[in-house]
C-alpha positions as CSV (number, residue, x, y, z in Angstrom):
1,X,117.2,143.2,41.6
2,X,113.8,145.0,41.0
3,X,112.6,141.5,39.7
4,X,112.9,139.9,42.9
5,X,110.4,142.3,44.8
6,X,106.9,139.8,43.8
7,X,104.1,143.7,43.7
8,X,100.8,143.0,45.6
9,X,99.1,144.2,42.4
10,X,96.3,142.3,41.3
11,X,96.2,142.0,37.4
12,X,92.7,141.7,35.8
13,X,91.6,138.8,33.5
14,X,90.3,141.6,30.9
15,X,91.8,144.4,29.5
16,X,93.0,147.5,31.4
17,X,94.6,150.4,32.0
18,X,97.6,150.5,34.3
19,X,98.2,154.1,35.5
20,X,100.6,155.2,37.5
21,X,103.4,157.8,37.9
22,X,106.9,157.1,36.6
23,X,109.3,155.0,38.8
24,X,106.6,152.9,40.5
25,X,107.9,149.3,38.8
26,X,104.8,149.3,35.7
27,X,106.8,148.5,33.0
28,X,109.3,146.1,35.1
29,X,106.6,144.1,36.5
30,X,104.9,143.6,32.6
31,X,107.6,143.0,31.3
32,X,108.4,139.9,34.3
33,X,104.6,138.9,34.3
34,X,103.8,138.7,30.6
35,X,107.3,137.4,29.1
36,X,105.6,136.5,25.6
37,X,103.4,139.6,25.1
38,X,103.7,142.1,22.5
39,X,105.2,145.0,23.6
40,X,104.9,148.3,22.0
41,X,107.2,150.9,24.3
42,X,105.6,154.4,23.2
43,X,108.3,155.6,25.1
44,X,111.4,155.4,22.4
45,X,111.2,158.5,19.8
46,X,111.2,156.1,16.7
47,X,108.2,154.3,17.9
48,X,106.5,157.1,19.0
49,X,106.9,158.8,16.1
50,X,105.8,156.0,13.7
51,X,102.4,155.7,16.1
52,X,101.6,159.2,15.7
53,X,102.0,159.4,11.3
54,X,99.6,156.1,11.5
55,X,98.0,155.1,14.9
56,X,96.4,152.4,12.9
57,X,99.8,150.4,12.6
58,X,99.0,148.8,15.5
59,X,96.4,147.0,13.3
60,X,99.0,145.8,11.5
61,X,101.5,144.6,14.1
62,X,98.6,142.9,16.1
63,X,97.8,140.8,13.1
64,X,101.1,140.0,11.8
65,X,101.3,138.6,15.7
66,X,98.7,136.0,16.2
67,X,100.9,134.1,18.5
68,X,100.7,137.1,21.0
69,X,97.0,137.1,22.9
70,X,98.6,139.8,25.2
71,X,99.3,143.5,23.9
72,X,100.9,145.9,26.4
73,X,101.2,149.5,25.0
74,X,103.4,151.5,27.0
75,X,103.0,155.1,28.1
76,X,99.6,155.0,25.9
77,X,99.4,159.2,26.8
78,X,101.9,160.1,24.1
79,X,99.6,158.6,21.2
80,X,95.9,158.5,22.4
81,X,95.1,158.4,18.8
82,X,96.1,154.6,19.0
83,X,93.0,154.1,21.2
84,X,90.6,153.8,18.4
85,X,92.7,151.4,16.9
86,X,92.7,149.0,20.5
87,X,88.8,150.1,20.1
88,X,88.7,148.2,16.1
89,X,90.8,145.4,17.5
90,X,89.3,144.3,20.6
91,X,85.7,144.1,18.9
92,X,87.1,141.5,16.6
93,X,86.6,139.6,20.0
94,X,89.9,137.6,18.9
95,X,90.4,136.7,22.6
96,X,92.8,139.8,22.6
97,X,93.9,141.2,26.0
98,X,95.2,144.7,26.0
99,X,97.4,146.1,28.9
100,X,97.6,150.3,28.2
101,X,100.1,151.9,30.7
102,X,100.4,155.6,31.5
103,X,101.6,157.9,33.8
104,X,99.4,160.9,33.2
105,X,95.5,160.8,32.3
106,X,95.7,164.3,31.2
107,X,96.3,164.0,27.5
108,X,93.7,161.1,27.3
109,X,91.0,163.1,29.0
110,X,92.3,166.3,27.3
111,X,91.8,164.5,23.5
112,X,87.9,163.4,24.7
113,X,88.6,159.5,24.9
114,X,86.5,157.8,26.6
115,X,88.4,155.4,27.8
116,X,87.1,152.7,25.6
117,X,83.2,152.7,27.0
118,X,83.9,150.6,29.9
119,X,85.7,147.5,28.0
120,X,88.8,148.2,29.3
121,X,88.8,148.5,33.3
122,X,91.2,150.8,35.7
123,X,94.2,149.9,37.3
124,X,97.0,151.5,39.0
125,X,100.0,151.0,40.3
126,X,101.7,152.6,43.6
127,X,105.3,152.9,45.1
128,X,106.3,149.7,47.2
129,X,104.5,148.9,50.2
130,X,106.6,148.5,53.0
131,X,105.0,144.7,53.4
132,X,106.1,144.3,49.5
133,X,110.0,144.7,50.9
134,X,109.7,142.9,54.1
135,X,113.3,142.9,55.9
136,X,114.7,144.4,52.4
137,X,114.1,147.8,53.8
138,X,113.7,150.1,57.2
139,X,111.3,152.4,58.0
140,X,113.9,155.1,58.5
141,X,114.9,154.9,55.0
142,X,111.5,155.1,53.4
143,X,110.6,158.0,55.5
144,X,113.9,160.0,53.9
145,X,113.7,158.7,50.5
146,X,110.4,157.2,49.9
147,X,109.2,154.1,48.1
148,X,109.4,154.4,44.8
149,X,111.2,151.7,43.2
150,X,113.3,153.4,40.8
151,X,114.9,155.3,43.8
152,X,114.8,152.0,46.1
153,X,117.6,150.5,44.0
154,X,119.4,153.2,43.5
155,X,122.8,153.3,44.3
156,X,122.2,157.2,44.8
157,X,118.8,157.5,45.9
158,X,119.1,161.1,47.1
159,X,120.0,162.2,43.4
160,X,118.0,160.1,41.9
161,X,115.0,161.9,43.1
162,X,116.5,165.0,42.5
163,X,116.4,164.0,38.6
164,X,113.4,162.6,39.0
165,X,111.6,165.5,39.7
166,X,113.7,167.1,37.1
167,X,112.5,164.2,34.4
168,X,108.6,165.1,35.3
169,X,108.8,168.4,34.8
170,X,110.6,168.1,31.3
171,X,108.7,165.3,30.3
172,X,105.3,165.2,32.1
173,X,104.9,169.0,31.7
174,X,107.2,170.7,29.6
175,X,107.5,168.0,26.9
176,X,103.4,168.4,27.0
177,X,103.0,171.7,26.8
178,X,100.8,171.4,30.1
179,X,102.5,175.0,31.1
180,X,103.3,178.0,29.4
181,X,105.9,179.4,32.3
182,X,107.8,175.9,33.4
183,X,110.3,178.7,35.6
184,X,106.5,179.3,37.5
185,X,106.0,175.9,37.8
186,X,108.8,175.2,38.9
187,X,108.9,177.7,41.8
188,X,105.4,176.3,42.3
189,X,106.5,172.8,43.4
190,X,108.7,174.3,45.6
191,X,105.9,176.0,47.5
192,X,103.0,173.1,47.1
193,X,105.8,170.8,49.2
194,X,104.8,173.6,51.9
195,X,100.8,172.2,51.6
196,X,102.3,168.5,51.8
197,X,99.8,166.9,55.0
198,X,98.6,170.2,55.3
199,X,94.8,171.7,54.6
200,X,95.2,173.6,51.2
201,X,95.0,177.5,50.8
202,X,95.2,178.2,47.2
203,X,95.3,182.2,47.8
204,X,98.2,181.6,50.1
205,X,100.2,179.4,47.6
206,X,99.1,181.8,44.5
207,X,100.5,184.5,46.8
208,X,104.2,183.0,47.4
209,X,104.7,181.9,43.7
210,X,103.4,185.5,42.5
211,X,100.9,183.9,40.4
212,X,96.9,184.4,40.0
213,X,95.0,182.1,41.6
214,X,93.5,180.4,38.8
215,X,97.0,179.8,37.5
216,X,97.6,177.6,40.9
217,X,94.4,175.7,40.2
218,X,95.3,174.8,36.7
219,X,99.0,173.4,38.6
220,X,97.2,171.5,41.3
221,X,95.0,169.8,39.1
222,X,98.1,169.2,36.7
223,X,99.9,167.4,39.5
224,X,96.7,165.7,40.3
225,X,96.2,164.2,36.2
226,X,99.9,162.8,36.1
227,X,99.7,161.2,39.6
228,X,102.0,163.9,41.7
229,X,99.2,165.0,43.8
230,X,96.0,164.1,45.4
231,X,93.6,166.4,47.2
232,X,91.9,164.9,50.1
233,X,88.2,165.6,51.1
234,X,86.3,166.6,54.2
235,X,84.7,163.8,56.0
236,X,81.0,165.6,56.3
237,X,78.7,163.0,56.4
238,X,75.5,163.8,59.3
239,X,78.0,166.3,60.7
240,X,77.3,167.3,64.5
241,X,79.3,170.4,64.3
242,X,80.8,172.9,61.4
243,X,83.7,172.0,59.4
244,X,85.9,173.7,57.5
245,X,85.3,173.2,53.5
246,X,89.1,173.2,51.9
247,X,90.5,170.3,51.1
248,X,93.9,169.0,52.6
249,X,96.8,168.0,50.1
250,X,99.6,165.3,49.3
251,X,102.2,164.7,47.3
252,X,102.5,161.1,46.0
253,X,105.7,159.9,47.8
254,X,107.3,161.3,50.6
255,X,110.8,161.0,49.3
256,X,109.5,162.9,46.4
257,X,108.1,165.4,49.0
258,X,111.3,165.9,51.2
259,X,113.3,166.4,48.0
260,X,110.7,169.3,46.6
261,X,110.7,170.7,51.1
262,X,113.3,173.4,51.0
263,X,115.4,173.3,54.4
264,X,117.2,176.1,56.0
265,X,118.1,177.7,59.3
266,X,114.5,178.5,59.9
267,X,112.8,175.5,59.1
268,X,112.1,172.5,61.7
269,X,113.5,169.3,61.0
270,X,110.5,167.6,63.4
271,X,107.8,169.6,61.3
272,X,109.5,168.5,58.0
273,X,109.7,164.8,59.4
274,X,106.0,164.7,61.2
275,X,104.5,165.4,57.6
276,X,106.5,163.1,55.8
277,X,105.4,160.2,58.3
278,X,101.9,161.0,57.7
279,X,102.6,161.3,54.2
280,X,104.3,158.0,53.9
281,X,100.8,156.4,56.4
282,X,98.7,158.1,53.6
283,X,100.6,157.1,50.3
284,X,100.3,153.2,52.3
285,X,96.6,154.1,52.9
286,X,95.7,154.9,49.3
287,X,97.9,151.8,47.8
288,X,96.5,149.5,50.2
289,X,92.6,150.3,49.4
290,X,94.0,150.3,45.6
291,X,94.8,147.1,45.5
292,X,92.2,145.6,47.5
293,X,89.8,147.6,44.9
294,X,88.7,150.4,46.9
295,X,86.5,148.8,49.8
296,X,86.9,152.3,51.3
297,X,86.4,156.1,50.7
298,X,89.8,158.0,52.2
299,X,88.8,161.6,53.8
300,X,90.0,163.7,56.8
301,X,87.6,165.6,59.3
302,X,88.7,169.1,60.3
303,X,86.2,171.3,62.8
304,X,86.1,174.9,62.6
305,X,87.5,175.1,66.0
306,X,90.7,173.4,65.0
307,X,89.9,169.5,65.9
308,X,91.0,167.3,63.2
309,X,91.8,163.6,62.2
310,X,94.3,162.7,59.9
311,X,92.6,160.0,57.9
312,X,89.2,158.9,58.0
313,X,88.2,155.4,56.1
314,X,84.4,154.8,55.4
315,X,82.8,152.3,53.7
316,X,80.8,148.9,54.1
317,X,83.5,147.7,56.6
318,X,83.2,150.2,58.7
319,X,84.5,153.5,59.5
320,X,87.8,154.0,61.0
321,X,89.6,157.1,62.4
322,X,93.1,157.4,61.9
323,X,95.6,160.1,64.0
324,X,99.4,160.0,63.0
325,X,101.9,161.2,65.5
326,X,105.4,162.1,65.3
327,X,106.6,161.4,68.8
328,X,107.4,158.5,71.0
329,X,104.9,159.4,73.8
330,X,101.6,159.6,73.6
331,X,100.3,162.8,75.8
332,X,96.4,163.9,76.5
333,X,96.5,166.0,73.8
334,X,97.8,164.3,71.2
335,X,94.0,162.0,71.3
336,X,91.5,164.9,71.0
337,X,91.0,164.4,67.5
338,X,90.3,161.0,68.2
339,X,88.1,161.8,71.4
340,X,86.1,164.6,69.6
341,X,85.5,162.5,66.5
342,X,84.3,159.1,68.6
343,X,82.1,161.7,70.4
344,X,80.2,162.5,67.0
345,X,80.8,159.0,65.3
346,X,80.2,156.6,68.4
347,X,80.2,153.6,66.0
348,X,83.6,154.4,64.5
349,X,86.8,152.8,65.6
350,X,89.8,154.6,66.6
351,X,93.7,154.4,65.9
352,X,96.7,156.6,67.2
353,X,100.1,155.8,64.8
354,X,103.1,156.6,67.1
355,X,106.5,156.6,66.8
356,X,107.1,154.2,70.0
357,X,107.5,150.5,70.3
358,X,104.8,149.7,72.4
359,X,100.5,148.6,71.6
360,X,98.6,150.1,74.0
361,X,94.5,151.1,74.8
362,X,94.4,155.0,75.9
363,X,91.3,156.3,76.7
364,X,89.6,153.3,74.5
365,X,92.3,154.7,71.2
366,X,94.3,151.8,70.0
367,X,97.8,152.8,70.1
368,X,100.0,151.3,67.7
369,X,103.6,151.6,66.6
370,X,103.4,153.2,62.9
371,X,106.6,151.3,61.3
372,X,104.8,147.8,62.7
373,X,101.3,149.1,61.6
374,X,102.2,150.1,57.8
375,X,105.0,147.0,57.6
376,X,101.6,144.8,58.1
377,X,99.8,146.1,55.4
378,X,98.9,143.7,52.4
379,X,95.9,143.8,50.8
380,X,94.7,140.2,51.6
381,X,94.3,141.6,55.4
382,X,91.2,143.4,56.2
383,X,91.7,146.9,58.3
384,X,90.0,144.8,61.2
385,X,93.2,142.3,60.8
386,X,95.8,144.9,61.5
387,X,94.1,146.5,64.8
């Protein structure tokens, strides 16, 4: 069924890297696009380990292949060594086109590649867009169990996730010896789904998983090298007034971050659900500019005194301000941000993301139902085409 579901990812005439966490489609949509290719699944134990006694095998393989122009390598993390190799084979200039998936760029950066100098370009992959599902899917459902194709078409979606998470940690983290304590780590997702759409306090996150803060930042930027997490900056450019400096964080998915959210007696369902909508706007936000190959820069804008803007986009299209609100009616308040940020920024453009039915103009803010907003998003419209 996943075959059916065409991915508004762009492939590239050249050679490249497709990163991307587990469960967003990479492999399924290789394996549809390029029928003929030589694949080499790093994945399977016996392959792996033959790849790591001689990286140089793939030498081998590729010539005793000359049919096969197209060579996909598979979760190329587990044996970075086989880099050199795609390095030897590619200046042969034998018209061979390498396709290198992976869902973490820790182990690459951690072994000093280089990424192969700039002849093999960056790619990546994201869960599905809701405009990639069309009437497949509801907005309802993606906001309790996210995107991710691997849970999409599951006929248990709610335990899939649960043993997804369970997979990453023993295979992105444990399996790689990225953590010395995996029962910290653990604890520590628990608490980081607390800093999901939220500005980040490390000392405050250190302090409920009774760790040392340094610890946290080695776990954060773990997340952040096998695609969990992103960290989003400040907008700060000619600022009028003073900002706060900390970054705010996501987790990749929001199903992914309602399954990490612990729920009890004491915590609010509306709190729980307000930052998985803007979650799920953000995770459309960073896919979307992805695929249409970054035309923007992705921040948020925070003053000291407490006014902040959920996403800001800048780039040579514009700049656009982005609020994202949990509710089905708009109130005075709910557009300070907006009103605050136009005052400093007269030249940007303004957007509230509601949970109504209705487009409206408040106070010269766009108002726009989010499901309708985020179910247009496809990278051949521009921002302007979705206003």
């Amino acid at each position: 069924m996943e075959l059916e579901i065409p991915r508004c990812f762009n492939m590239s005439i050249q050679s490249y890297f497709l990163f991307g966490p587990r469960g967003t489609g990479k492999s399924t949509y290789l394996r549809s696009t390029y029928p003929e290719a030589l694949y080499i699944d790093l994945l399977k134990p016996d392959i792996q380990r033959k790849y790591l006694a001689r990286p140089e095998t793939i030498i081998e393989q590729v010539h005793a292949h000359p049919e096969s122009i197209i060579i996909i390598i598979d979760e190329i993390q587990k044996v970075p060594a086989i880099l050199d190799a795609v390095h030897a084979l590619i200046e042969e200039k034998q018209g061979y086109r390498f396709i290198l998936t992976g869902s973490s760029a820790r182990k690459l950066k951690r072994s000093g590649v280089d990424l192969l100098a700039g002849r093999v370009i960056l790619r990546q992959m994201h869960p599905f867009l809701l405009s990639e599902l069309g009437d497949r899917f509801d907005f309802d459902r993606a906001l309790n169990i996210g995107l991710l194709p691997l849970v999409t078409f599951s006929l248990d979606p709610l335990e899939t996730l649960h043993a997804y998470i369970a997979l990453y940690i023993r295979e992105e983290v444990q399996y790689e010896g990225l953590v010395r304590n995996i029962g910290n780590f653990t604890r520590f997702l628990e608490v980081i789904s607390f800093s999901h759409g939220a500005v980040l306090n490390i000392s405050n996150v250190a302090r409920e998983c009774e760790v040392e803060r340094k610890v946290v930042e080695n776990y954060i930027t773990i997340l952040e090298d096998i695609l969990l997490g992103t960290r989003l900056r400040i907008f700060s450019k000619r600022a009028k007034r003073a900002l706060i400096t900390h970054p705010k964080f996501y987790l990749f998915d929001t199903g992914v971050f309602k399954t990490l959210r612990p729920k009890g007696p004491l915590d609010s369902t509306h709190e729980i659900d307000g930052a998985g909508l803007e979650g799920l706007v953000f995770q459309h936000l960073v896919a979307w500019n992805a695929y249409k190959s970054h035309p923007f820069e992705i921040f948020f804008w925070r003053s000291r005194g407490g006014v902040e803007v959920d996403f800001i986009l800048y780039g040579e299209d514009g700049i656009y301000a982005i609020e994202v609100k949990n509710t089905d009616k708009i109130r005075p308040a709910d557009l300070r941000g907006l009103r605050e940020f136009k005052h400093d920024y007269p030249q940007c453009k303004t957007l509230l993301l509601y949970r109504g039915k209705e487009r409206f103009l408040k106070n010269q803010i766009l108002c726009l139902p989010c499901d309708k907003f985020l179910s247009a998003m496809h990278p051949d419209c521009t921002f302007d085409s979705l206003l």
